[in-house]
C-alpha positions in Angstrom: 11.9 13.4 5.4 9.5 15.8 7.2 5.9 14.5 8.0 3.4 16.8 6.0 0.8 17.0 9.0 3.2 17.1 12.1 6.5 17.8 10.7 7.8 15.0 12.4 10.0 12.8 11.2 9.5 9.5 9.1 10.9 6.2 8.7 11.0 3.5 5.9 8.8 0.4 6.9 6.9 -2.2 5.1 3.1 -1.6 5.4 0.0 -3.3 4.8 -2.3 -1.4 2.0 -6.2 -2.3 1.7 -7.9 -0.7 -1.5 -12.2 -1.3 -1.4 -13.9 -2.7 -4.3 -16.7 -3.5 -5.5 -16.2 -7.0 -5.0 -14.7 -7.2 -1.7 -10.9 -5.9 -0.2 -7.6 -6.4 -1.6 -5.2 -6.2 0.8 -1.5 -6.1 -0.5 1.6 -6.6 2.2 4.8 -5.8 2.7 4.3 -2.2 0.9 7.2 -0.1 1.2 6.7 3.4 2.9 7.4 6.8 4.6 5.6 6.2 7.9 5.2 9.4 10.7 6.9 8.1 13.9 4.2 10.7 15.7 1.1 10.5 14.3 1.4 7.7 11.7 1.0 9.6 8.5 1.7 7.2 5.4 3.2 8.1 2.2 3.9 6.0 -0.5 6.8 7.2 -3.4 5.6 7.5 -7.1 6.8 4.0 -8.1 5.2 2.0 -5.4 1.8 4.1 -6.1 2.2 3.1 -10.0 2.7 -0.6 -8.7 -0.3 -0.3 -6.5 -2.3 0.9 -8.7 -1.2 -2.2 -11.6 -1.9 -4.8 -8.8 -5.4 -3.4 -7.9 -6.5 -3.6 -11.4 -4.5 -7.1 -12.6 -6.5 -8.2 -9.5 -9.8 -6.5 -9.2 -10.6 -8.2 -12.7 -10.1 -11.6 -11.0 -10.8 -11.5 -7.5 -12.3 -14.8 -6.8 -13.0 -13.8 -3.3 -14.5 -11.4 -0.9 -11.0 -10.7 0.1 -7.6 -10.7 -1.9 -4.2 -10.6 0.0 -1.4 -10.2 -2.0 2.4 -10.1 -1.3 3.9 -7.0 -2.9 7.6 -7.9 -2.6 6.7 -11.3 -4.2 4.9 -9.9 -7.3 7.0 -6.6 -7.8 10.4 -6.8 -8.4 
């Protein structure tokens, strides 16, 4: 897979993913990802976007917390 910005070429990592609330942060690791290996560039596939969004609002109800960090591979399997 191409970059969309450079056109360089990406590689499957784990990523951290911070989403800004009104509370506070939640910060959910261990994302899977394309990551540019030029300019860094991060795109996530449909299904992990769909599981983002599910955690951030399962979460954002409860967050007991300024911040929230929340294993991905652990609650999505």
């Amino acid at each position: 897979m191409k970059c969309g910005i450079c056109k360089a070429e990406m590689e499957e990592k784990n990523v951290t993913y911070t989403e800004d609330i009104n509370q506070g942060v939640i910060v959910v690791r261990h994302v899977p990802a394309q990551v540019c290996k030029e300019c860094g560039n991060t795109w996530y596939s449909g299904t992990v976007v769909a599981e983002l969004e599910k955690l951030v609002d399962k979460f954002e109800a409860s967050i007991g917390s300024e911040v929230s960090i929340i294993n991905f591979n652990k609650l999505v399997a």
